[in-house]
N, C-alpha and C positions, 0 to 999 in steps of 0.2 A: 677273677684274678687267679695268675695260676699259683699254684701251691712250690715252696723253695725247691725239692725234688725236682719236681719237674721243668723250672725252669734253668738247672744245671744239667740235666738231659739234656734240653733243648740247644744250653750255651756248646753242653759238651760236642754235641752231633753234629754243631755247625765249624765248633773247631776242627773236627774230626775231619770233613769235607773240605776246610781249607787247608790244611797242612798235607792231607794225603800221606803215603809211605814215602815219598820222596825228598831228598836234599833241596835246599835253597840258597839260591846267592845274594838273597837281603832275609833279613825276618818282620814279616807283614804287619808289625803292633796294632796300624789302624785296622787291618781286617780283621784281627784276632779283639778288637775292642769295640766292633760294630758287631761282631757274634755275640758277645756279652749283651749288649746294649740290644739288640733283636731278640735277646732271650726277657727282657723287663729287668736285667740290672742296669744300674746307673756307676758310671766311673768319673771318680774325683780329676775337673780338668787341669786342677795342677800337677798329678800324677801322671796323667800322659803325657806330659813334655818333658818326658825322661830322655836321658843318653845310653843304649846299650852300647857296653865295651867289654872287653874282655875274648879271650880264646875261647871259654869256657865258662860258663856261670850259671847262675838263677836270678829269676825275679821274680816280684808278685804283686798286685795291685787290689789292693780294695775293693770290695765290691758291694753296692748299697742296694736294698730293694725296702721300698716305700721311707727314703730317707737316714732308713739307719744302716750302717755296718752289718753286713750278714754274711760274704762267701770272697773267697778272693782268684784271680786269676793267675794261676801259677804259669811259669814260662821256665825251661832249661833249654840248654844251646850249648854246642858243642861247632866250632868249627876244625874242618879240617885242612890241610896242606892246601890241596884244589882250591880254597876258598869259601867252599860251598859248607852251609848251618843242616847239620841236625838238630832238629827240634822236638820240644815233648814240649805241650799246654794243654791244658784241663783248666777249671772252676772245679775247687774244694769248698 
């Protein structure tokens, strides 16, 4: 099994790969929760059926590894005028 470290590398690097440097005109949660979830965290399924709203905000979602409470997935977003999301997500 791998060690907490590194399985927040691994979530990290995969979110890294999805978001890329560039603007979005939706924000991917399922893809950003299957990077988690590829890394051996498990996410609460009543916490995914969230509503993002807002201009500008954060979120954050729990994050379990062998059942307990251990890291969570951070999310900020920033939309602009054009419509299109600046994004920043990581696992802390």
């Amino acid at each position: 099994m791998a060690t907490p470290a590194k399985m927040v590398r691994a979530a990290n690097a995969k979110i890294v790969n999805i978001l890329g440097a560039g603007l979005w005109s939706y924000i991917p949660l399922v893809a950003l929760y299957d990077a988690c979830e590829q890394a051996g965290f498990a996410l609460d399924p009543d916490e995914t059926q969230c509503l993002i709203c807002g201009r500008d905000s954060q979120a954050k979602w729990k994050l379990f590894r062998n059942g307990k409470h251990d890291r969570f997935l951070c999310l900020s977003w920033y939309r602009f005028d054009s419509g299109r999301y600046e994004l920043v997500a990581y696992v802390s």
